[in-house]
Residue frames relative to the residue before (quaternion, step in Angstrom):
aa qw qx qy qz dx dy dz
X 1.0000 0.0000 0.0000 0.0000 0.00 0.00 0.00
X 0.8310 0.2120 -0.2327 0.4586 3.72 -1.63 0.16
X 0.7935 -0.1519 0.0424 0.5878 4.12 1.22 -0.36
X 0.7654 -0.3360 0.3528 0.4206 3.20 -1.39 0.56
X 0.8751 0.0636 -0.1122 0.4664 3.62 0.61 -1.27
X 0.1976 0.8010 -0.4663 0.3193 3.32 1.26 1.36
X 0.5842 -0.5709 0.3854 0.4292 4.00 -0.71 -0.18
X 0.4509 -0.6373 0.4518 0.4318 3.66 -0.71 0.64
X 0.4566 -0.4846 0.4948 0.5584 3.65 -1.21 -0.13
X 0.4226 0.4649 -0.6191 0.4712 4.36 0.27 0.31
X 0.7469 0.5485 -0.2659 0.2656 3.30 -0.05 -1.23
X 0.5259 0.6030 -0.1496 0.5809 3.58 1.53 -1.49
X 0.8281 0.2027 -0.2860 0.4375 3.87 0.32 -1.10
X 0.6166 0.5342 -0.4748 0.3301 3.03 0.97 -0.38
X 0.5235 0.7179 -0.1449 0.4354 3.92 1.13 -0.48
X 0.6845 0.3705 -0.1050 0.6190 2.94 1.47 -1.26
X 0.7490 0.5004 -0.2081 0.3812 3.64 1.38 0.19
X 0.4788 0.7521 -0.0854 0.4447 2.32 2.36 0.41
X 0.2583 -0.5468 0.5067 0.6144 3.90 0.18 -0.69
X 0.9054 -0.2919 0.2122 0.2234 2.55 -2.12 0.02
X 0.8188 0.2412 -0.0078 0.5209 3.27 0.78 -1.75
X 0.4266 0.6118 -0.5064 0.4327 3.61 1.45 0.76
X 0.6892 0.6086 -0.1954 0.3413 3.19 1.38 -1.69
X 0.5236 0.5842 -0.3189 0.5318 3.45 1.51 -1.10
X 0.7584 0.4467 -0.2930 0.3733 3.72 0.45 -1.32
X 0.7418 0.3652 -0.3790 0.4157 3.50 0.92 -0.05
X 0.6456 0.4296 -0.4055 0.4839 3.54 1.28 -0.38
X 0.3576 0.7181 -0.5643 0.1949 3.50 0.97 -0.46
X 0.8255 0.1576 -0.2967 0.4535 4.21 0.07 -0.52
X 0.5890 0.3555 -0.4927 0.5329 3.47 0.40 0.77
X 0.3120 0.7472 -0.4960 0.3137 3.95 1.07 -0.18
X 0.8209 0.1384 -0.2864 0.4743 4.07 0.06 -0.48
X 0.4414 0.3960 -0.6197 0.5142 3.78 0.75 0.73
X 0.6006 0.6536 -0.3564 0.2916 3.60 0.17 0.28
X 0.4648 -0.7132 0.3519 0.3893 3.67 -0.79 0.93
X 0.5079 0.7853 -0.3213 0.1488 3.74 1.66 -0.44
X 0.6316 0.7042 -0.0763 0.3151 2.64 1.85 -1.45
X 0.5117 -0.6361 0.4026 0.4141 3.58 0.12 1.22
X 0.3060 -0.6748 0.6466 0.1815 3.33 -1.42 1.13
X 0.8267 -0.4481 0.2898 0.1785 2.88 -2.01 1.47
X 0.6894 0.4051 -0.2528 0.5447 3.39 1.41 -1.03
X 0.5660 0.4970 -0.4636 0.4666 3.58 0.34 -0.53
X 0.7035 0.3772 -0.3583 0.4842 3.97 0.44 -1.16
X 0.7954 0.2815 -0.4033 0.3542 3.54 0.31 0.02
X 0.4973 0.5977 -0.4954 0.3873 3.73 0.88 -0.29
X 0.8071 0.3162 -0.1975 0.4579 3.42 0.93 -0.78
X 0.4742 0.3874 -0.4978 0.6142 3.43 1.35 1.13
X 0.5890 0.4480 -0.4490 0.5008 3.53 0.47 0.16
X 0.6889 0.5446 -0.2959 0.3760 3.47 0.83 -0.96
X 0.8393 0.1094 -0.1351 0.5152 3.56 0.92 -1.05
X 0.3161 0.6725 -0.5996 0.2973 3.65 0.67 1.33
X 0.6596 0.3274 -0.4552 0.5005 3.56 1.02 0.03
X 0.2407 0.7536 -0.4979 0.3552 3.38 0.72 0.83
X 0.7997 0.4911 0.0757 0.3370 2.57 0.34 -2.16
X 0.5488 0.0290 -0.7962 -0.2530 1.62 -2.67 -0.49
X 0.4340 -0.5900 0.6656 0.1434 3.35 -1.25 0.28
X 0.3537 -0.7006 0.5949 0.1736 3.36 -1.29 1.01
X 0.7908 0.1672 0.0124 0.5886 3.98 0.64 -0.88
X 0.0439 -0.7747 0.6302 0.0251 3.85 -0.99 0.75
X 0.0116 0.7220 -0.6802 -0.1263 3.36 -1.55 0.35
X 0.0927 -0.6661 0.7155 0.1894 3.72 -1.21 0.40
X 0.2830 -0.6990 0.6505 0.0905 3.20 -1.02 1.35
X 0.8283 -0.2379 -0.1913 0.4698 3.40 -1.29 1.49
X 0.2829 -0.8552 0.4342 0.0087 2.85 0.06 1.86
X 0.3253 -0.7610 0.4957 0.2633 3.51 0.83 -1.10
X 0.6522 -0.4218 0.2294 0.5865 3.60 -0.02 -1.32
X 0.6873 -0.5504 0.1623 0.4454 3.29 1.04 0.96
X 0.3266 0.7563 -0.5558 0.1114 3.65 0.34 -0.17
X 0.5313 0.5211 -0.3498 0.5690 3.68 1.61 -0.74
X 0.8914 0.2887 -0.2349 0.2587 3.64 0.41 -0.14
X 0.2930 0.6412 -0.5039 0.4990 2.85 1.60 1.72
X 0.4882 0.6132 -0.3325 0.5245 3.22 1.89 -0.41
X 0.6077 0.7023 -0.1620 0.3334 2.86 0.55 -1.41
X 0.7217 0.3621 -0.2232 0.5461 3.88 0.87 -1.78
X 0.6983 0.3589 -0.4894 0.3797 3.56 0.86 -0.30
X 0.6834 0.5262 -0.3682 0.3471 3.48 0.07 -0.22
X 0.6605 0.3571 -0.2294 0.6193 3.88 0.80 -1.06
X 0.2626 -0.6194 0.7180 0.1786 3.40 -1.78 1.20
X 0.6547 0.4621 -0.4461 0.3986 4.39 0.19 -0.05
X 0.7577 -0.2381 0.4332 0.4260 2.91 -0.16 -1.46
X 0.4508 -0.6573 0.6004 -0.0651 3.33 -1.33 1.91
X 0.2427 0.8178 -0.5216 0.0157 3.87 -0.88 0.94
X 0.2432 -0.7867 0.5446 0.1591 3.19 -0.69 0.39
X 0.2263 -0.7601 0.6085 0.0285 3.21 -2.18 0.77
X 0.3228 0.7569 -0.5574 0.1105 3.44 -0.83 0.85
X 0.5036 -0.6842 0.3865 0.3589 3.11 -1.03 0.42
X 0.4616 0.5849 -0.3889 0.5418 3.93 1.00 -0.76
X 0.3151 -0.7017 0.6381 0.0332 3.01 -1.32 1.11
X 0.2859 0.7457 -0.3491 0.4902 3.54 2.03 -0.62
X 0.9012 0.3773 -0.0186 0.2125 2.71 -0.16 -2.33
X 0.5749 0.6197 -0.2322 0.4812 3.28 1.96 -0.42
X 0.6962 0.4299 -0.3312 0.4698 3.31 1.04 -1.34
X 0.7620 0.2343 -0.4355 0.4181 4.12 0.61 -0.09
X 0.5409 0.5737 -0.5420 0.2907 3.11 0.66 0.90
X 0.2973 0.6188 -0.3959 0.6099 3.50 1.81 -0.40
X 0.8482 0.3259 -0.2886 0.3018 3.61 -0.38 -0.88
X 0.6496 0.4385 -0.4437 0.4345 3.47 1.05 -0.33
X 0.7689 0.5291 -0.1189 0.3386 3.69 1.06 -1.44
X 0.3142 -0.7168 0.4835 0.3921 3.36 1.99 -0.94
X 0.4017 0.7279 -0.5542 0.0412 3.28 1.07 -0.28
X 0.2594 -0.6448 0.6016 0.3937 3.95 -1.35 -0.75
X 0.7174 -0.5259 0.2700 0.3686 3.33 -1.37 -0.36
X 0.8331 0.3245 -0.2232 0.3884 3.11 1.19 -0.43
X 0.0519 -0.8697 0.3059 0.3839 3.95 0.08 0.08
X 0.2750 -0.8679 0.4041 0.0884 3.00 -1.18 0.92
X 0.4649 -0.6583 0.3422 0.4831 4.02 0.29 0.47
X 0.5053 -0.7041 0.4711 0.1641 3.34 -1.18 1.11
X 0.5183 -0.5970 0.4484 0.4170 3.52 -1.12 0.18
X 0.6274 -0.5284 0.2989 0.4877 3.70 -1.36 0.16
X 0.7318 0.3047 -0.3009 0.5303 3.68 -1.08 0.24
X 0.6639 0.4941 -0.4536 0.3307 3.83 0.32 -0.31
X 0.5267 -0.3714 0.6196 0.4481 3.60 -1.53 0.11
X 0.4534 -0.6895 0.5173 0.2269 2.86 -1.62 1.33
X 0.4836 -0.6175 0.4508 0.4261 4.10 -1.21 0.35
X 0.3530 -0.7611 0.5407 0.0616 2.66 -1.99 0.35
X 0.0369 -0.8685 0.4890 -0.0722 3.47 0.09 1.17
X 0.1401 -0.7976 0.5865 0.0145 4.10 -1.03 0.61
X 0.0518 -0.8631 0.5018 -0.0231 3.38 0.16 1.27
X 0.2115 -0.7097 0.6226 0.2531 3.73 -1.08 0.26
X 0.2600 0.5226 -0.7479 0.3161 2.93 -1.35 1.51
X 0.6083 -0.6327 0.4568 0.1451 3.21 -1.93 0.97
X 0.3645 -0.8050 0.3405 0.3212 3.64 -0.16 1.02
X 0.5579 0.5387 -0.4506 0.4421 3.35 1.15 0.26
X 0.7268 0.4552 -0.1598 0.4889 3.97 1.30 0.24
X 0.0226 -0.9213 0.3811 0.0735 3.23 1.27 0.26
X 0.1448 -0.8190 0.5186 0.1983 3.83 -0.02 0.73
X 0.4625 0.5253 -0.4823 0.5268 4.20 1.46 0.94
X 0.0860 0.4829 -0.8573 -0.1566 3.61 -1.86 0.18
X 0.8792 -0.4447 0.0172 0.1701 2.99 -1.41 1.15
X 0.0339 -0.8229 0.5351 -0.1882 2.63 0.32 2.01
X 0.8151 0.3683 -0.0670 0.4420 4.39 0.95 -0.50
X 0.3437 -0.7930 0.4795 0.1520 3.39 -0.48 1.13
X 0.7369 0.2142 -0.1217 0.6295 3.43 1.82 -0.19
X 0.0059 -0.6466 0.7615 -0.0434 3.59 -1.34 0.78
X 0.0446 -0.7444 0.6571 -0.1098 3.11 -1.47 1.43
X 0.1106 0.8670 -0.4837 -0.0459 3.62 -0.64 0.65
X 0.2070 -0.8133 0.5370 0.0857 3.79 -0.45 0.95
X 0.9220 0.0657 -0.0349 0.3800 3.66 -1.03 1.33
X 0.6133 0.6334 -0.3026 0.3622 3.59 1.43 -0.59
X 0.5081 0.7205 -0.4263 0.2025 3.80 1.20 -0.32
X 0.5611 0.6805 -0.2152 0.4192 3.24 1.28 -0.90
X 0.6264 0.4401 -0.3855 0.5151 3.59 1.41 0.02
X 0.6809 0.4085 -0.3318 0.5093 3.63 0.99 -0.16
X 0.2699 -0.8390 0.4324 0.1905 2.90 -1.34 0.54
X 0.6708 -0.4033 -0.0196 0.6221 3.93 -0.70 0.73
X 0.7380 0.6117 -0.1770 0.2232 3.73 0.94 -1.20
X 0.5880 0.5299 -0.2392 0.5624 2.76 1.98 -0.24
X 0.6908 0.3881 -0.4076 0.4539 3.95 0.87 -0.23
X 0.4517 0.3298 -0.7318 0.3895 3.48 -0.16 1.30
X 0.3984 0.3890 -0.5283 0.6409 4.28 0.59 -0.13
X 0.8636 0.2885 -0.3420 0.2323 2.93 -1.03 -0.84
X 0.6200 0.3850 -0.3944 0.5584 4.01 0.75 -0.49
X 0.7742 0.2677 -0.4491 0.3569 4.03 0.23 -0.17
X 0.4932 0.6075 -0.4742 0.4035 3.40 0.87 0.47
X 0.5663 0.5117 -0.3342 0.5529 3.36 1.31 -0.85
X 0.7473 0.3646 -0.2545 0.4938 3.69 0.63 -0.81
X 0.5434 0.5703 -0.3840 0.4817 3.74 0.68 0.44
X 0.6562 0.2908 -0.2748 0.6398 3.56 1.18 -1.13
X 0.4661 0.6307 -0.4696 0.4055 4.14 0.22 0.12
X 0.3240 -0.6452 0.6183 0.3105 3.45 -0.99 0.84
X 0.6623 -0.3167 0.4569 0.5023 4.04 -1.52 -0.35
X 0.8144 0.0778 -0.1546 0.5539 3.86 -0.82 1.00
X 0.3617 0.6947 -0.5245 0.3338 3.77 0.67 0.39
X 0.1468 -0.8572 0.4710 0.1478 3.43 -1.37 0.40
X 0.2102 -0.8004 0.5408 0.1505 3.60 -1.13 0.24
X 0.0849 0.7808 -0.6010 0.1481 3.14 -0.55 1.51
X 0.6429 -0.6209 0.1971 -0.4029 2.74 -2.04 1.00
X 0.1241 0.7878 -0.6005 -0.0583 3.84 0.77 -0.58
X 0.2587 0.6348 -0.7261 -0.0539 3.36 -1.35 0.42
X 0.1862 -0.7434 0.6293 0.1294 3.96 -1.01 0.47
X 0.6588 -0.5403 0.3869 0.3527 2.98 -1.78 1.42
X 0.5732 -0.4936 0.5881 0.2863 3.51 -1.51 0.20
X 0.4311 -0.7308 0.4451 0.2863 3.06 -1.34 0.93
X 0.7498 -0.4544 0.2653 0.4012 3.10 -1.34 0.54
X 0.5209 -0.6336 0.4075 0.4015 3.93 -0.85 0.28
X 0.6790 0.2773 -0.2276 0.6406 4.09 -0.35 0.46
X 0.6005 0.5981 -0.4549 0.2733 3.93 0.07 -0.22
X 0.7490 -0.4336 0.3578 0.3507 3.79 -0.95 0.30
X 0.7232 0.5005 -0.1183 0.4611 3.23 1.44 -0.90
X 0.6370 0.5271 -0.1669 0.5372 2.99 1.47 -0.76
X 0.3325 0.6004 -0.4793 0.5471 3.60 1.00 -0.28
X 0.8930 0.3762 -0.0967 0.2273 2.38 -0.68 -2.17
X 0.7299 0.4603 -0.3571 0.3576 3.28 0.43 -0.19
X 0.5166 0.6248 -0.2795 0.5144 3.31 1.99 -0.95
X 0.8358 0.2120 -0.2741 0.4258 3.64 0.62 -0.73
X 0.2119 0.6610 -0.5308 0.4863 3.61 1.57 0.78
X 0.8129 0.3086 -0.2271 0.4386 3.43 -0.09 -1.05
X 0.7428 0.2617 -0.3593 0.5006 3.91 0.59 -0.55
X 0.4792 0.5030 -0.6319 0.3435 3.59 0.48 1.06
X 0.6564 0.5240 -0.2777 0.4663 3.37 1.57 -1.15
X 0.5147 0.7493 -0.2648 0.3219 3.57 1.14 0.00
X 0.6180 0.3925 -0.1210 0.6704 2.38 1.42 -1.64
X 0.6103 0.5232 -0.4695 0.3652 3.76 0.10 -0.89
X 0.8066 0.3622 -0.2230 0.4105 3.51 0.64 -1.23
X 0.3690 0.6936 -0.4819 0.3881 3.64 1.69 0.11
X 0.8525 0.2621 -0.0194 0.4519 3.33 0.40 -1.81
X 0.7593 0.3825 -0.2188 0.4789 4.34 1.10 -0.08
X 0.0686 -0.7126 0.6768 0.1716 3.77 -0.69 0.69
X 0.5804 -0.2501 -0.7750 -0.0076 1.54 -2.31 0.85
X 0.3483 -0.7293 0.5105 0.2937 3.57 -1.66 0.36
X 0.3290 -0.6915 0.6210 0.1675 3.03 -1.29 1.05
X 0.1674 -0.8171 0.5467 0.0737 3.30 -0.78 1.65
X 0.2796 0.6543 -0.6965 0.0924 3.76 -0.89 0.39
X 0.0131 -0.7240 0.6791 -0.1203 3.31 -1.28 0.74
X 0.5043 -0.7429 0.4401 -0.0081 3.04 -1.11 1.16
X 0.6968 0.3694 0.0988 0.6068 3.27 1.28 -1.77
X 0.7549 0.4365 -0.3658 0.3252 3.65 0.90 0.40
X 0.5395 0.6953 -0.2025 0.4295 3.05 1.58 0.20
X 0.0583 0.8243 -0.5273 0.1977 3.55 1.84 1.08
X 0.4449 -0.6810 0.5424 0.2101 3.48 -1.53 1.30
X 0.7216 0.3846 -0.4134 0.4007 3.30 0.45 -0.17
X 0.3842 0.5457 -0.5635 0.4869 3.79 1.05 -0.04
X 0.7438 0.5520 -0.2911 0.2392 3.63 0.16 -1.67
X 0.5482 0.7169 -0.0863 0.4219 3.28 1.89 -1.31
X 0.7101 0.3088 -0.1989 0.6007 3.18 1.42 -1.00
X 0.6575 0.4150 -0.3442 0.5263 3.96 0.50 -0.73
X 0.7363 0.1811 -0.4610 0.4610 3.63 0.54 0.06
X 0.4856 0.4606 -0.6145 0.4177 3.50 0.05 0.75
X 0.5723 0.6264 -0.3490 0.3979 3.38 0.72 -1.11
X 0.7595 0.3121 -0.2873 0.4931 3.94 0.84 -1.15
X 0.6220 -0.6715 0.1747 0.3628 3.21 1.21 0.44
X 0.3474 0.7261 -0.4819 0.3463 3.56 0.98 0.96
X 0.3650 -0.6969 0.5745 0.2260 3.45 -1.25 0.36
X 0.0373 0.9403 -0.3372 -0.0269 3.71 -0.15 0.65
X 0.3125 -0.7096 0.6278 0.0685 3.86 -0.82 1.03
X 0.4143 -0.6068 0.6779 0.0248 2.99 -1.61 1.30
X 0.3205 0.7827 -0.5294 -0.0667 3.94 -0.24 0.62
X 0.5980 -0.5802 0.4407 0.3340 3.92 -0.72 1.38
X 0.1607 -0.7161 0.6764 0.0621 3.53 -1.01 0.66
X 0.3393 -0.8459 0.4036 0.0806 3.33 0.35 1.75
X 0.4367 0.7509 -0.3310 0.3685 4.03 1.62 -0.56
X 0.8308 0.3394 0.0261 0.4404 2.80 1.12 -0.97
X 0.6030 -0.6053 0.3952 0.3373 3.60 1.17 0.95
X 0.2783 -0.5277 0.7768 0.2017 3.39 -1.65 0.08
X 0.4331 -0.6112 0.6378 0.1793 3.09 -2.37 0.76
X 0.6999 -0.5668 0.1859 0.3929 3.38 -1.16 0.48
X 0.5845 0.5720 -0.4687 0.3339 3.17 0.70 0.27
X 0.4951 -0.5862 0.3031 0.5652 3.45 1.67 -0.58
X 0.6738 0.5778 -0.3651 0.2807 3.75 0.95 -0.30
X 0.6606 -0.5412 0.2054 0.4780 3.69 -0.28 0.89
X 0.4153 -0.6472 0.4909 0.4094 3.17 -1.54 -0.21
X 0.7192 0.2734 0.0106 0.6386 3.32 1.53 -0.67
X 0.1020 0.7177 -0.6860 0.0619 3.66 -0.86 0.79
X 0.3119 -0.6452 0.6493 0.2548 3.52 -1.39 0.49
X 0.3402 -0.5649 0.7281 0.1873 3.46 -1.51 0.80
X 0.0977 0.5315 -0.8414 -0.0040 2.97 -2.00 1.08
X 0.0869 -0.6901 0.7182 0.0198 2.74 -1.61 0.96
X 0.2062 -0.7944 0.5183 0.2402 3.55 -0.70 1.14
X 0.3731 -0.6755 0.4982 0.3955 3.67 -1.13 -0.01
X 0.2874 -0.7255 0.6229 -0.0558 3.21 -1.54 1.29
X 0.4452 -0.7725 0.4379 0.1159 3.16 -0.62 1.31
X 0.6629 0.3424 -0.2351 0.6229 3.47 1.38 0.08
X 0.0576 -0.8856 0.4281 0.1706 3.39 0.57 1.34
X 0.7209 0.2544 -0.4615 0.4502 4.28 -1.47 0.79
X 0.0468 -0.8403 0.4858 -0.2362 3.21 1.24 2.11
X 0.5824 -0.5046 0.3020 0.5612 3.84 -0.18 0.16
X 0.2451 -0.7683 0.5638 0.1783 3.40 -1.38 -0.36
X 0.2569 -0.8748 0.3789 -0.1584 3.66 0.17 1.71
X 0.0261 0.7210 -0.6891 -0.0673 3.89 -0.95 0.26
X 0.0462 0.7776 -0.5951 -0.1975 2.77 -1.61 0.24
C-alpha cells in the first residue's frame, strides 16, 4: 500500500493487531514509505518557526520514530540531539539513517552536535533536566486524555528552568467533510478493535483537543504560546490551519496560559 515499498494492507492489519511497540517493530522498515511519517513541510515550518528561538544547547524529540524530528533537531541544538521511542524496530532504522549511538553525550566546541536514540517509554522519562528543547511530531494520538498530565510533567522534569516544548498541532477538519468522516470512523474502528482484543493498540485521532492540551499543560506548570504556521493557509473563518505549541517551563507550576 501507499508505495511500491510501502506495507501490504496484510502487513498494516496484522500490525494494527498488535500492541503498540510490536506494531511499530514490524512496520518500522517500511515506516517512511508511509503516509504516517511526518511530512517534510510540517518538519520544516516548525524549524523555521523556532530558529529564532534558539540556538539551543541540548534537544530531545519525544517518540521520535525514525528520526525525521531529529534533522530538525541537528539544526537548531549546538551539543547534542536525542531521541525517544519505545519500538526498538523504530530505533534500530533510525541509528542507521543518523549514525546515532545510544547514549547522548555533549559535543566538543565547533563540532556538530551528537546524536543518540534511546528506548524508554515517554510516559517515564529516564532525564531530570537534561534539554532546553523537546519537540514531538504526530505521536499524541497514542495517549490518551488521562494520561497527558503524566505525560506533560515528565516533559517538564527533563526541561532545564525556561526550556521549551513545542509542537505541530492542525485545525480540525471541518464537520461533514471527507476528512472528518474519516477520521471519526478511524477511531470507532480502533474502539471497537481495542473493545474486544488485548493488547490494545491505542491511536486516536479525535482525542487530542487543543484546548484540553492548553489546560493540562498549564496545570504541569508551563506557560504556553499559540504561534500560526503561515505554510499552511488559514480556513475561512481566518484561523490557521496549523499552529505550533510552545510551552515554556515555569518554575512556579499553574503559570498563566497565553497565545499569540
Amino acid at each position: 500500500m501507499f508505495s511500491p515499498q510501502g506495507p501490504t494492507l496484510r502487513e498494516l492489519t496484522v500490525q494494527a493487531l498488535s500492541s503498540i511497540e510490536r506494531g511499530y517493530d514490524l512496520l518500522a522498515p517500511k515506516f517512511d514509505h508511509t503516509p504516517f511519517r511526518t511530512p517534510e513541510a510540517i518538519l520544516e515550518a516548525v524549524g523555521s518557526a523556532l530558529a529564532p528561538m534558539g540556538p539551543f544547547t541540548a534537544g530531545l524529540d519525544l517518540c521520535c520514530g525514525t528520526g525525521a524530528g531529529m534533522e530538525v533537531l541537528r539544526e537548531l541544538c549546538r551539543e547534542s540531539v536525542t531521541g525517544v521511542d519505545i519500538s526498538t524496530g523504530m530505533l534500530a532504522v533510525g541509528r542507521s539513517r543518523l549514525g546515532a549511538g545510544d547514549s547522548p553525550f555533549p559535543a566538543g566546541e565547533g563540532r556538530p552536535p551528537t546524536v543518540a536514540l534511546v528506548r524508554a517509554d515517554a510516559r517515564a522519562l529516564p532525564f531530570r533536566s537534561a534539554f532546553d528543547l523537546v519537540v514531538s511530531f504526530g505521536a499524541f494520538g497514542h495517549f490518551l486524555p488521562h494520561e497527558l498530565p503524566g505525560l506533560f510533567a515528565g516533559v517538564h522534569g527533563v526541561l532545564r528552568p525556561g526550556g521549551r516544548f513545542a509542537f505541530p498541532v492542525m485545525a480540525p477538519p471541518r464537520p461533514g467533510s471527507l476528512w472528518y468522516w474519516g477520521m471519526l470512523g478511524f477511531d470507532m474502528v480502533m474502539r471497537v478493535r481495542n473493545a474486544v482484543r488485548r493488547p490494545t493498540f491505542v491511536m486516536y485521532y479525535r482525542t487530542f483537543r487543543l484546548g484540553d492540551v492548553e489546560r493540562e499543560l498549564a496545570r504541569a506548570g508551563f506557560r504556553t504560546e499559540l504561534h500560526a504556521l503561515n505554510e499552511f493557509g488559514r480556513r475561512r473563518d481566518g484561523s490557521p490551519r496549523a499552529r505550533m505549541v510552545v510551552a515554556t517551563r515555569e518554575d512556579t507550576p499553574g503559570g498563566p496560559v497565553g497565545a499569540t
